[in-house]
C-alpha positions, 0 to 999 in steps of 0.5 A: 225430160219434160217440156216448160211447166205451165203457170196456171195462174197467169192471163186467162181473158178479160170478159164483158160481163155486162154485154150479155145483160145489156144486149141481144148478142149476134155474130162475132168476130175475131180481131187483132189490136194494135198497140204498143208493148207496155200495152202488151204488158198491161193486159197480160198482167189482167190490167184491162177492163172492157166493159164500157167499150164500144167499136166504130167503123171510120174510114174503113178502119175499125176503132176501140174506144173507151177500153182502158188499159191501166199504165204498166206498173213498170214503165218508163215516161214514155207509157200509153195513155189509158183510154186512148182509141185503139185500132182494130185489124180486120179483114175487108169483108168483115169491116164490110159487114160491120158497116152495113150491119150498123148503118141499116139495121142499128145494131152496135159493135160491143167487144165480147172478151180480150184474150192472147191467142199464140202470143197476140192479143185479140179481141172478139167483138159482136154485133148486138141489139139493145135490150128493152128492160122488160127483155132484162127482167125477162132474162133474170126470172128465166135464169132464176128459174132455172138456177131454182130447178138445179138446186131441187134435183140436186137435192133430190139426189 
């Protein structure tokens, strides 16, 4: 007999779309979230959003704020708060790195995208620079550019 079928129209990740815009994206990182079940259930229905979200390093510990993470449908009284700060769990050499890199160089730490990887969820987050908005306005006309070039050799074909 065959194995589970797959639902392909469950959770597949929650992206920051707007970091790509906004920043100059560097090295990433995995990391691991606490949070509490109706948590769980909130962004496995894709009832997240981490687009304004940023990431602090305090008393060696690493912070998600400003991600919302909508009240699970189904809950009872005892539902989270939505944009409360969540703890991230890091490794001591990476938490390292992530101070130094703010604190000498200015860089922030955006999270990229939340997905579930074996049942848990994870976020991968990445040191960035802003960008000026000349950079912005370089970005566009490089991707239009490119977007143009496509659609001639396609019709070419």
């Amino acid at each position: 007999m065959s194995g589970k079928k797959r639902d392909s129209s469950g959770f597949k990740e929650i992206r920051n779309s707007k970091a790509f815009h906004k920043y100059f994206v560097g090295q990433k990182f995995e990391a691991g979230i606490v949070l509490q079940g109706t948590e769980v259930k909130s962004i496995r229905a894709g009832k997240a959003q981490i687009t304004e979200a940023f990431v602090r390093i305090e008393k060696g510990n690493a912070t998600l704020y400003n991600a919302y993470i909508d009240e699970y449908a189904f809950g009872s009284s005892s539902n989270h708060i939505p944009t409360r700060p969540r703890r991230l769990l890091l490794h001591k050499r990476e938490l390292e790195k992530l101070r130094i890199a703010t604190e000498v160089s200015g860089e922030t730490i955006i999270p990229i995208r939340l997905y579930i990887a074996h049942g848990l969820v994870k976020i991968e987050i990445a040191l960035c620079k802003g960008k000026k908005l000349y950079d912005k306005r370089e970005d566009l006309k490089r991707k239009v550019a490119t977007r143009e070039t496509e659609r001639a050799l396609k019709n070419r074909r």
